[in-house]
C-alpha positions as MATLAB code, in Angstrom:
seq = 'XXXXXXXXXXXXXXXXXXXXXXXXXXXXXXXXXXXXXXXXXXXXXXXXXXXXXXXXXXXXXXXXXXXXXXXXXXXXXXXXXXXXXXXXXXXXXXXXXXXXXXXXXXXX';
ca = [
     115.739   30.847  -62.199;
     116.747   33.980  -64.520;
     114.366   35.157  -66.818;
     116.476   34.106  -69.637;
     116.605   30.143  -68.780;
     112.459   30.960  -68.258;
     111.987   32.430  -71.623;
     114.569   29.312  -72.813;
     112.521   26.654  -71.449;
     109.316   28.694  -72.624;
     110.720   28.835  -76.108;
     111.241   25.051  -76.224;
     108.073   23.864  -74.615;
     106.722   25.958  -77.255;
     108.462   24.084  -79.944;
     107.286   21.069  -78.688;
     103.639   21.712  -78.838;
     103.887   23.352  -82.305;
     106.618   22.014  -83.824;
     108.205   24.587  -86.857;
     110.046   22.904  -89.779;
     113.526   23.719  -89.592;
     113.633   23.876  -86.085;
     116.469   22.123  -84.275;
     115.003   21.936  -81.242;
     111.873   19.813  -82.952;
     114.508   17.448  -84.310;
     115.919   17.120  -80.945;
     112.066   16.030  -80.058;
     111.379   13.881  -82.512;
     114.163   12.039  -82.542;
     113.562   11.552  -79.315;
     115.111   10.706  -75.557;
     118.326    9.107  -76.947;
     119.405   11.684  -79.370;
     118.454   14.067  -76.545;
     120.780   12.124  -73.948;
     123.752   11.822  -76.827;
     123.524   15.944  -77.743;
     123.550   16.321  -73.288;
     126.698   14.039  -73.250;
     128.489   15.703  -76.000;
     128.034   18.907  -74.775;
     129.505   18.488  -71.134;
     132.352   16.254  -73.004;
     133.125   19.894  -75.242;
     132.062   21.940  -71.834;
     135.211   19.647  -70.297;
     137.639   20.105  -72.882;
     136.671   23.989  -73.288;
     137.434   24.270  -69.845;
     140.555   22.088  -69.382;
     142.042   24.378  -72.261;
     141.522   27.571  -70.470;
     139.904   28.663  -73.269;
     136.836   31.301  -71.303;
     134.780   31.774  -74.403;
     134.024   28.736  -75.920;
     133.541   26.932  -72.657;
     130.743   30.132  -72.021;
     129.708   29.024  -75.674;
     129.769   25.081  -74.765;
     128.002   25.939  -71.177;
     124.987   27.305  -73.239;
     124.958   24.520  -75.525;
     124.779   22.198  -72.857;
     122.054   24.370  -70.763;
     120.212   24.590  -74.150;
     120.093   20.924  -74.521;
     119.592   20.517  -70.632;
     116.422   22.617  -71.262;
     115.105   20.333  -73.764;
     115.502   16.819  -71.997;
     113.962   18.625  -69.402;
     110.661   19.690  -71.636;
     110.912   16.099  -72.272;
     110.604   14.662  -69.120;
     108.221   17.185  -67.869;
     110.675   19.267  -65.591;
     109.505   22.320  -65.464;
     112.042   25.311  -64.360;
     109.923   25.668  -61.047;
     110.862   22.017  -59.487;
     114.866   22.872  -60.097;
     114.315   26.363  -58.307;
     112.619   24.321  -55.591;
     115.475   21.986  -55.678;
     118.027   24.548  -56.081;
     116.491   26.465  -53.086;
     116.893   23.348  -50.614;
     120.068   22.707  -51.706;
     121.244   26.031  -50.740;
     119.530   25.865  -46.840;
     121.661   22.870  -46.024;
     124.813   23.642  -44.165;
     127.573   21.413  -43.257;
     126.535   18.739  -46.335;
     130.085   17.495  -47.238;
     130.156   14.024  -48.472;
     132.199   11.890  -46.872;
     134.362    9.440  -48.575;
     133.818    5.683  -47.895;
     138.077    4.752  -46.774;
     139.147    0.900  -47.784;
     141.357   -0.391  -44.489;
     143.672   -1.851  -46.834;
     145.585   -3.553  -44.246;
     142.283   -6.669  -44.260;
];
């Protein structure tokens, strides 16, 4: 994972073991899982529509928002950056891994 998502995820695991007034990201925790979950919907909703409008920068700017808030419910659940590199990693030694589509005989 790049050394910016690291120090992310270091930044907001830090926030939630010494939570600062005025942080948003100790809102986000104390609110707890559902705001968490609402904040990760909205964001790929705006990452969508950023996209679908061609418009580069703000879906770059909607992108980190989402990762940002990604990052947190992942603090949350105790996903550390290590298991999605380990994820990551054995998705990318699998070859040949297209999904295929379930086809209706719509003649039954």
């Amino acid at each position: 994972m790049s050394d910016v998502l690291k120090e992310l995820y270091s930044t907001v695991e830090n926030r939630r073991n010494n939570p600062a007034e005025g942080s948003y990201t100790c809102y986000l925790f104390e609110k707890g899982l559902d705001k968490i979950l609402k904040k990760c919907g909205e964001e790929c909703a705006e990452v969508i529509i950023a996209a679908k409008n061609g418009d580069r920068r703000e879906t770059v700017m909607e992108i980190s928002d989402l990762l940002y808030h990604l990052t947190v419910l992942m603090s949350q659940q105790g996903i550390g950056p290590a298991e999605l590199e380990d994820e990551l990693r054995r998705r990318s030694e699998k070859t040949g891994n297209l999904k295929q589509f379930h086809k209706t005989d719509k003649n039954s």
